[in-house]
FISE-532744 format. One record per residue (C-alpha): residue in one letter; residue number from 0; x, y, z. Coordinates in steps of 0.02 Angstrom, whole numbers, plus 50000, padded with zeros to 5 digits. Layout:
+----+-----+-------+-------+-------+
: aa :   i :    xx :    yy :    zz :
+----+-----+-------+-------+-------+
:  A : NUM :     X :     Y :     Z :
...
+----+-----+-------+-------+-------+
# end
This chain:
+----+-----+-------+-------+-------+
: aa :   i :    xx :    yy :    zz :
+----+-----+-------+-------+-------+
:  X :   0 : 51940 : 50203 : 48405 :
:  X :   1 : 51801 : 50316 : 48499 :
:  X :   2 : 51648 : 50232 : 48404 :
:  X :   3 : 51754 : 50058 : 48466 :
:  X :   4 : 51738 : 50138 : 48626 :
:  X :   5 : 51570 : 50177 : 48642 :
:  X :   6 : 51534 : 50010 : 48611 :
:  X :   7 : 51617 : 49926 : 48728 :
:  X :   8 : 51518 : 50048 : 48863 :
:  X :   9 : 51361 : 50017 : 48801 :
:  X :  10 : 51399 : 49812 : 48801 :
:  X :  11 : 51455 : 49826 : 48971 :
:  X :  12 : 51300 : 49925 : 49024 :
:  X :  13 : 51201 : 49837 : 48956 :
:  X :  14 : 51261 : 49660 : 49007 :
:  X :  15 : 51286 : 49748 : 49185 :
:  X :  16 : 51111 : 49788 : 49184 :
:  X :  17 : 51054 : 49598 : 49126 :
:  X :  18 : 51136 : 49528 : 49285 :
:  X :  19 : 51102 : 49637 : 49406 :
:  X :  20 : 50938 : 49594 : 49374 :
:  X :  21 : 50871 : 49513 : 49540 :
:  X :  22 : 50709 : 49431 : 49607 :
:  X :  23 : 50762 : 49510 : 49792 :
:  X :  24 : 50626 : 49649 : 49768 :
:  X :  25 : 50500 : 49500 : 49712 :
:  X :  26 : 50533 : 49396 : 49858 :
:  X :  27 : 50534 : 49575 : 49970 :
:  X :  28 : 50338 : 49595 : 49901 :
:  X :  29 : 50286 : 49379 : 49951 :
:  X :  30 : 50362 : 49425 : 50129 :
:  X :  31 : 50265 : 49596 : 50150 :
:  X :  32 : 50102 : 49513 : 50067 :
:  X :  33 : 50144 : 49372 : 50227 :
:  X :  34 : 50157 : 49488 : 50359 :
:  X :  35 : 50015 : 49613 : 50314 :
:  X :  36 : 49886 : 49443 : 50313 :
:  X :  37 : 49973 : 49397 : 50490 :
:  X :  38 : 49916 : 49590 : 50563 :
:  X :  39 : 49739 : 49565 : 50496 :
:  X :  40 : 49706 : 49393 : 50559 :
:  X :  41 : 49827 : 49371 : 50719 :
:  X :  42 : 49734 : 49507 : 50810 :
:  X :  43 : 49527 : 49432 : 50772 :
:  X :  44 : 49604 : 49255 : 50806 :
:  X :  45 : 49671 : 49308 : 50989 :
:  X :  46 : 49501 : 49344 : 51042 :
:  X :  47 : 49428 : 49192 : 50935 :
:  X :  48 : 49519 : 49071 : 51029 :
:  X :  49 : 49475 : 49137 : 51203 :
:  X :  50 : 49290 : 49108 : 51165 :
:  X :  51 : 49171 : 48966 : 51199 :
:  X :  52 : 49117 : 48859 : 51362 :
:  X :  53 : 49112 : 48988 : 51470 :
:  X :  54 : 48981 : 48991 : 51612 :
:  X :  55 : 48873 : 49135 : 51637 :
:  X :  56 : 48793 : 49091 : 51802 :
:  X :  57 : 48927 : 49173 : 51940 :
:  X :  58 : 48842 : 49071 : 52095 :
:  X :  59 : 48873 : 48878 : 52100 :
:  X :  60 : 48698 : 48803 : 52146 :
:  X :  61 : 48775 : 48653 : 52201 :
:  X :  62 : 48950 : 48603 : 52241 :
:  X :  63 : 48944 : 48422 : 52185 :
:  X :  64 : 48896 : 48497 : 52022 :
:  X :  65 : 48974 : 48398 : 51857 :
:  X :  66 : 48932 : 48463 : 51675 :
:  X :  67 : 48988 : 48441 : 51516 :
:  X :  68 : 48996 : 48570 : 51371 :
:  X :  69 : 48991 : 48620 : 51194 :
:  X :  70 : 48978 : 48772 : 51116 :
:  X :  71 : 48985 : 48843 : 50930 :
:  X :  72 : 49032 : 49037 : 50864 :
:  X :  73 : 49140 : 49129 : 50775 :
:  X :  74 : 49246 : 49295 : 50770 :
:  X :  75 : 49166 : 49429 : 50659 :
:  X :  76 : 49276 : 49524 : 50575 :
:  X :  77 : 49259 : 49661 : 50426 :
:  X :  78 : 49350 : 49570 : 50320 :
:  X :  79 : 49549 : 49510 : 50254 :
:  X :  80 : 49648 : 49541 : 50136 :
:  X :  81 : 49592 : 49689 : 50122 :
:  X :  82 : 49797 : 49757 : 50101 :
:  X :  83 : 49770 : 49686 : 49930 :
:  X :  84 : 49700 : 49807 : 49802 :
:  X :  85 : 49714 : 49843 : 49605 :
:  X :  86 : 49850 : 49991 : 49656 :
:  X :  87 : 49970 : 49901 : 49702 :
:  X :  88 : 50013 : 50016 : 49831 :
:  X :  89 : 50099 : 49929 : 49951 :
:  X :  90 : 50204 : 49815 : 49840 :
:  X :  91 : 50347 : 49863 : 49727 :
:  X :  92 : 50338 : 49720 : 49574 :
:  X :  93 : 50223 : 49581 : 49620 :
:  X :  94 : 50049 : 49608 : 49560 :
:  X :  95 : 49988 : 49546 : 49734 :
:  X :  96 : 49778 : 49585 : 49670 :
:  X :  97 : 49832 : 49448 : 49515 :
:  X :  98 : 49924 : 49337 : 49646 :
:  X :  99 : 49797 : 49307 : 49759 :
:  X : 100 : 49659 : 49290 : 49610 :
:  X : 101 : 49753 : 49135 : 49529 :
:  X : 102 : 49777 : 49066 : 49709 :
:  X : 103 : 49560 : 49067 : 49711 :
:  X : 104 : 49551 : 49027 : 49510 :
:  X : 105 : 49607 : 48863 : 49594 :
:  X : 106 : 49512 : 48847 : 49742 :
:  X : 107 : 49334 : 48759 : 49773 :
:  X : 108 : 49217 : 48865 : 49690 :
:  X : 109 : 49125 : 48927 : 49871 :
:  X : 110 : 49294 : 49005 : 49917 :
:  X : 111 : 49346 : 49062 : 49739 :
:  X : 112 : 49172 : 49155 : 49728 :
:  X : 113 : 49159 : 49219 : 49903 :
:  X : 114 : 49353 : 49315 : 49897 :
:  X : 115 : 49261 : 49494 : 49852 :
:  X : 116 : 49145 : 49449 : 49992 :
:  X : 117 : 49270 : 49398 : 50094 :
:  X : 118 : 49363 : 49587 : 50110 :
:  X : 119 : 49220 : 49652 : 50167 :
:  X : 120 : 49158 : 49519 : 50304 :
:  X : 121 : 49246 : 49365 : 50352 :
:  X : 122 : 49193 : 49256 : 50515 :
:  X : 123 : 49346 : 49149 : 50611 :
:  X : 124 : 49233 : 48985 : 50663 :
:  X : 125 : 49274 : 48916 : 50840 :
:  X : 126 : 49203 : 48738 : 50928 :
:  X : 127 : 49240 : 48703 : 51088 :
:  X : 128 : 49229 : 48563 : 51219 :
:  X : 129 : 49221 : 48571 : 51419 :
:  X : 130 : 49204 : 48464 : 51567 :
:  X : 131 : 49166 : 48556 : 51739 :
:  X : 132 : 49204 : 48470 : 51909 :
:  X : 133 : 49229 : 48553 : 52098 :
:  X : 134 : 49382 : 48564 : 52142 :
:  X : 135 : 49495 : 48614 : 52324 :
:  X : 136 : 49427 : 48750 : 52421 :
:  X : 137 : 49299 : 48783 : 52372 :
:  X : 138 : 49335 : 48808 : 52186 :
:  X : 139 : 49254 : 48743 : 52021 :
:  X : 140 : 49371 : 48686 : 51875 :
:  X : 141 : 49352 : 48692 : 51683 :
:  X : 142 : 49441 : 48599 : 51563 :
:  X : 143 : 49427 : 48652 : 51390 :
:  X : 144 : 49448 : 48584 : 51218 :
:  X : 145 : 49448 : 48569 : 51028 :
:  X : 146 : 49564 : 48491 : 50893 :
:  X : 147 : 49537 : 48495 : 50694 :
:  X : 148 : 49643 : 48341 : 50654 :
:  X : 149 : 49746 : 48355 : 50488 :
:  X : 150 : 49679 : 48192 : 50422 :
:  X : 151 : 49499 : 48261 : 50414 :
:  X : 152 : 49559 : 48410 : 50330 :
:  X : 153 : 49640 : 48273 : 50200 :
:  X : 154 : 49474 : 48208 : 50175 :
:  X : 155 : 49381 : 48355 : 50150 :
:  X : 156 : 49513 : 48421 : 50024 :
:  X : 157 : 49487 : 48251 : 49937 :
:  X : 158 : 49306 : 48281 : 49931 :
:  X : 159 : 49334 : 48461 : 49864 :
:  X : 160 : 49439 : 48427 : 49733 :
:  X : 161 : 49582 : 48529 : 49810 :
:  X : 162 : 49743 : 48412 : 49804 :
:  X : 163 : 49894 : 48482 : 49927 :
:  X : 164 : 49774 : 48559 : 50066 :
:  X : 165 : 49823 : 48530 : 50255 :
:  X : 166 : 49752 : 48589 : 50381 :
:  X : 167 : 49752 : 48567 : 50578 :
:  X : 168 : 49718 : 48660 : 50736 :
:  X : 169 : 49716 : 48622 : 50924 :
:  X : 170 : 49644 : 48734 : 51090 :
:  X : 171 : 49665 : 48684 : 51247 :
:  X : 172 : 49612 : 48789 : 51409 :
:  X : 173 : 49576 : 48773 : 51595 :
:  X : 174 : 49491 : 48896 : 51715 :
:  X : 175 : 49469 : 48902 : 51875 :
:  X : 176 : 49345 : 48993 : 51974 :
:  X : 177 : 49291 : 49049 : 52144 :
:  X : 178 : 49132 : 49113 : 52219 :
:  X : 179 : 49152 : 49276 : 52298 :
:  X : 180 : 48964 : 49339 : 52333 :
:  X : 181 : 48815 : 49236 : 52326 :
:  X : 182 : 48673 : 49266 : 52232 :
:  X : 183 : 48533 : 49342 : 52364 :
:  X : 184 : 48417 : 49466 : 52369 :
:  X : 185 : 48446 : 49607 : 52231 :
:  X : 186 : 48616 : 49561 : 52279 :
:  X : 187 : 48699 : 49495 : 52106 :
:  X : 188 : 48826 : 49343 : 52121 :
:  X : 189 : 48994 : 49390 : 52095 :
:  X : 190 : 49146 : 49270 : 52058 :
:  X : 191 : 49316 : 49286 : 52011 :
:  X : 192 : 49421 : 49156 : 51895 :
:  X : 193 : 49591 : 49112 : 51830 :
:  X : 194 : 49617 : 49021 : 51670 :
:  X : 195 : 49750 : 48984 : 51533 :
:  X : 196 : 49722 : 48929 : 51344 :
:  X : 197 : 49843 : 48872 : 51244 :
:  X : 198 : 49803 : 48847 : 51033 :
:  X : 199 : 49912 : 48818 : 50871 :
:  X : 200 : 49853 : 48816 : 50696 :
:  X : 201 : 49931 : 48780 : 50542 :
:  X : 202 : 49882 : 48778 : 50369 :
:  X : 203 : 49958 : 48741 : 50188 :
:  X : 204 : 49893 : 48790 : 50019 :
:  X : 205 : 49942 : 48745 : 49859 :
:  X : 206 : 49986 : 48876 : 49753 :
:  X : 207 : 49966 : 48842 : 49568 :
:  X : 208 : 50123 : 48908 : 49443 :
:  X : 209 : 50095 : 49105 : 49431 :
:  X : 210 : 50146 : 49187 : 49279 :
:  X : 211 : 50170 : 49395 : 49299 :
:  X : 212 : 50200 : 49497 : 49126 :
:  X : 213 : 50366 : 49596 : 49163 :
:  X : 214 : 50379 : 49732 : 49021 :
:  X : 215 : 50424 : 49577 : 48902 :
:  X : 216 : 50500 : 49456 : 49020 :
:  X : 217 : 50397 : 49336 : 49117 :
:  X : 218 : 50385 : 49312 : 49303 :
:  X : 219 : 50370 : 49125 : 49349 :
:  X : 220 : 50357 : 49063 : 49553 :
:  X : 221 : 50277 : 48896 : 49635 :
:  X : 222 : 50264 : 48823 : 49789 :
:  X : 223 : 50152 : 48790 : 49939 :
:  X : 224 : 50088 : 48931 : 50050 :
:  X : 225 : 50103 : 48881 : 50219 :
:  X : 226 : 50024 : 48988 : 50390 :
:  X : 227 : 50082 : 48936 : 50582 :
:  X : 228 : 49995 : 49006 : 50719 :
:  X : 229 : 50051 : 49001 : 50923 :
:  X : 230 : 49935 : 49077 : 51059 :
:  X : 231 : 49941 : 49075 : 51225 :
:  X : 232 : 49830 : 49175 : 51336 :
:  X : 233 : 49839 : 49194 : 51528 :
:  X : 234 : 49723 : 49319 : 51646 :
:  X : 235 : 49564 : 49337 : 51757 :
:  X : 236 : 49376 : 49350 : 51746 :
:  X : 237 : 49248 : 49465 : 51829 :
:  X : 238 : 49112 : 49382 : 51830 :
:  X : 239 : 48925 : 49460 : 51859 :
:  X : 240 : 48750 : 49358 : 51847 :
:  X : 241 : 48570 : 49369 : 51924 :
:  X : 242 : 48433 : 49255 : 51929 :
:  X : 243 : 48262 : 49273 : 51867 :
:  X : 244 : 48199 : 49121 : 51868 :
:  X : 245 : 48248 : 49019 : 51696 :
:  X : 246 : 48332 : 49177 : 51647 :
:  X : 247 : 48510 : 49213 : 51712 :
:  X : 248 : 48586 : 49381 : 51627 :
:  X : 249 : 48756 : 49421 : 51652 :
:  X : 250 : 48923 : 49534 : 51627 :
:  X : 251 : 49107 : 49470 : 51612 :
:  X : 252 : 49249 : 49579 : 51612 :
:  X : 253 : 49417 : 49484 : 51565 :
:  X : 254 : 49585 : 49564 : 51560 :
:  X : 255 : 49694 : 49427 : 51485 :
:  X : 256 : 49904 : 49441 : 51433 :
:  X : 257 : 49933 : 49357 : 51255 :
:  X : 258 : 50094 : 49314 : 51181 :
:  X : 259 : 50072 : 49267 : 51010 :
:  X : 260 : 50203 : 49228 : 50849 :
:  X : 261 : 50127 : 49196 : 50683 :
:  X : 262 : 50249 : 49133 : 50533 :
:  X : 263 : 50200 : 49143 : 50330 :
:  X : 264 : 50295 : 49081 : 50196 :
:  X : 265 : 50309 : 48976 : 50024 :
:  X : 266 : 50377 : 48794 : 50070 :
:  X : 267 : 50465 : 48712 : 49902 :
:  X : 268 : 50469 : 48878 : 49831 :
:  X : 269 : 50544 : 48933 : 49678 :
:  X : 270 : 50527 : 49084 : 49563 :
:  X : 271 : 50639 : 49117 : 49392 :
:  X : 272 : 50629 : 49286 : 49290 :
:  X : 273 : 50619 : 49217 : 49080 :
:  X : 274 : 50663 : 49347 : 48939 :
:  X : 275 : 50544 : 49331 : 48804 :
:  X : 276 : 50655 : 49183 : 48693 :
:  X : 277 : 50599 : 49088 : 48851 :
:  X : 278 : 50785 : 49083 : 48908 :
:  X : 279 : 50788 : 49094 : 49118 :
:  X : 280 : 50869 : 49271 : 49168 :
:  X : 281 : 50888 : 49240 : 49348 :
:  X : 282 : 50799 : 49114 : 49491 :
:  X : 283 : 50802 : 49092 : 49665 :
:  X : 284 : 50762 : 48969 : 49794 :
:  X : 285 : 50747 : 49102 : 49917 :
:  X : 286 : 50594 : 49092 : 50029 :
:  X : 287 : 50486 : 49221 : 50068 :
:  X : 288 : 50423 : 49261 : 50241 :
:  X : 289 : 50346 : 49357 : 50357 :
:  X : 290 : 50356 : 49327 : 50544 :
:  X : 291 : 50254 : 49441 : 50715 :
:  X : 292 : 50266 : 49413 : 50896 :
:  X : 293 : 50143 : 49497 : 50996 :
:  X : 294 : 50151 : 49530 : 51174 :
:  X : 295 : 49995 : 49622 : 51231 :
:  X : 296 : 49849 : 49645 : 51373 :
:  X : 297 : 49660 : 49636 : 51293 :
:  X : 298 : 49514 : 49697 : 51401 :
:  X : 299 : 49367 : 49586 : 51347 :
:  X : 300 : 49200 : 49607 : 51381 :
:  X : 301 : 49057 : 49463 : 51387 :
:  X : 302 : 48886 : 49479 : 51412 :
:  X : 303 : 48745 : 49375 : 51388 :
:  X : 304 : 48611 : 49261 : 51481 :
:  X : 305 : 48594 : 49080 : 51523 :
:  X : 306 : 48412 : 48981 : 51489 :
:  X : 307 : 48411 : 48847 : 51620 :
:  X : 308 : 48286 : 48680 : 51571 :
:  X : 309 : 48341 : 48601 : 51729 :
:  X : 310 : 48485 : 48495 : 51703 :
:  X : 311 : 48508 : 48569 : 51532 :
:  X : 312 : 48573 : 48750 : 51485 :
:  X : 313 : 48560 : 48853 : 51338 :
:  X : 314 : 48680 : 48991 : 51345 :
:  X : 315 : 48678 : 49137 : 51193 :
:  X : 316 : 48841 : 49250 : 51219 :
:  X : 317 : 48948 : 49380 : 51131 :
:  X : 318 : 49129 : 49447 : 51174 :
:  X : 319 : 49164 : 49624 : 51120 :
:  X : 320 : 49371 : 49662 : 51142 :
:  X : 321 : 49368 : 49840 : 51196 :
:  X : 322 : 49548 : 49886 : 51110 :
:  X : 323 : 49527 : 49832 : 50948 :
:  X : 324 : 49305 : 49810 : 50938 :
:  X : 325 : 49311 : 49646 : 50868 :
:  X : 326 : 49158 : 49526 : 50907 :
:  X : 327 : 49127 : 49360 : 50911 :
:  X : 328 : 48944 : 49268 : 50947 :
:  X : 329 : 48921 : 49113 : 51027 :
:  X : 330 : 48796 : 48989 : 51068 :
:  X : 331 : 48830 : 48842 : 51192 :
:  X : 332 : 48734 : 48695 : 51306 :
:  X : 333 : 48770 : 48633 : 51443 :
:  X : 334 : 48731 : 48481 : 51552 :
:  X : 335 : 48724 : 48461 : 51737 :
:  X : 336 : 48718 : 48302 : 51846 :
+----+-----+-------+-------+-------+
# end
């Protein structure tokens, strides 16, 4: 009777065991890994997408001015994923190192053999657009502009190799500026502006089946990582310049109010826990995520000078975000008629 017992407490324990087994802690680790990537790259992209087709020059040499813009740079950062390391250390059963690893095994071979490269330095590219006009009182107006369609993104994965990659992004601005103290003497011109920018950015990546050792059982999970970005950006700029000729150095200081929310996630996800007969222990449809909204003043500092070839402008810049030190370089022309 007691060994009959015994038995029937160790079957229960041990079939009480088998089904409590649960991916929750798995799907617990995909959500962190989501939201750690969304702190390192919501904060570098904030001051990425305030950058480009700015103008340098504080005093408007002529009101009936029109130009049009383009400019090229990129956020400098020192590096992402840099959460992810061989201990594990801020995950509980996903081997997040191995995870990422088979999500580059599959990638184009420049991105595959840049990742260790890539936690150590890692640039966010930005292209912009603008047309300048006058406008009431006074006033000069900027319209700003850049979109990264998801059909060229299509055909660019198509050229790559890299089936099931979509990506798109779209930045639009507008600033407006007035001059407060003309350029004279030693006298600097001084101007003050307005603007508000406005960008989204979304990306999906394939992620190719992942297979995880589990002390004999096998951890299985597909689907598509996908990334959504919202900015929007509203404040003032301080602006500073003196002519020398060709050369016109100056200093921007921009106090700007962002509200941000970043989503990350698995679309068409699924993830199953096999015992080592190959039978399926458990599975879930369950979708990881992680989610931020940021609500936050950045005091941005731009400096620089502007080469003027008559109607044409060459104007080398940098940004430096005095509460978090990120940079970003920039280079941008400009025509006037």
């Amino acid at each position: 009777m007691k060994k009959s017992v015994c038995f029937v407490i160790v079957f229960l324990l041990f079939v009480s065991a088998l089904f409590s087994q649960t991916l929750e802690p798995v799907i617990d680790d995909l959500s962190n890994f989501f939201y750690e990537f969304g702190k390192e790259t919501l904060i570098p992209m904030f001051q990425n997408e305030l950058s480009g087709c700015g103008i340098g020059n504080a005093d408007f040499d002529d009101d009936d001015t029109f130009y049009f813009g383009a400019s090229l740079g990129a956020n400098l950062t020192n590096g992402i994923f840099k959460f992810v390391n061989e201990e594990n250390s801020a995950f509980d059963l996903l081997d997040v190192n191995y995870f990422v690893s088979t999500i580059m095994e599959d990638a184009p071979d420049f991105v595959g053999d840049g990742y260790d490269f890539f936690q150590t330095f890692f640039l966010f590219p930005n292209f912009r657009l603008a047309a300048g006009f006058p406008f009431f009182f006074d006033t000069e107006m900027t319209i700003l502009f850049s979109i990264l369609p998801g059909i060229l993104t299509d055909w660019i994965a198509d050229l790559a190799a890299y089936g099931g990659l979509e990506a798109s992004s779209l930045n639009a601005g507008i600033r407006l500026r007035k001059v407060l103290l003309k350029d004279a003497g030693w006298f600097p011109a001084i101007s003050l502006g307005l603007g508000y920018t406005f960008s989204y950015f979304h990306i999906n990546i394939p992620v190719p089946e992942f297979e995880q050792d589990m002390e004999g059982d096998i951890l299985r999970l597909s689907g598509t990582l996908f990334l959504d970005n919202m900015l929007n950006t509203v404040g003032v700029d301080l602006n500073l310049s003196k002519k020398f000729g060709i050369f016109v150095p100056f200093v921007k200081l921009s106090p700007y109010f962002q509200w941000a929310s970043y989503h990350g996630g698995m679309s068409d996800f699924y993830a199953e826990i096999e015992d080592s007969i190959g039978d399926t222990i458990v599975d879930s449809t369950t979708s990881p995520e992680g989610e931020i909204f940021l609500y936050e003043i950045s005091m941005v500092l731009t400096f620089g000078f502007e080469l003027v070839f008559g109607d044409y402008i060459l104007f080398p810049y940098s940004t430096f975000d005095l509460s978090t030190n990120n940079v970003t370089v920039n280079l941008e022309m400009r025509s006037e008629f």
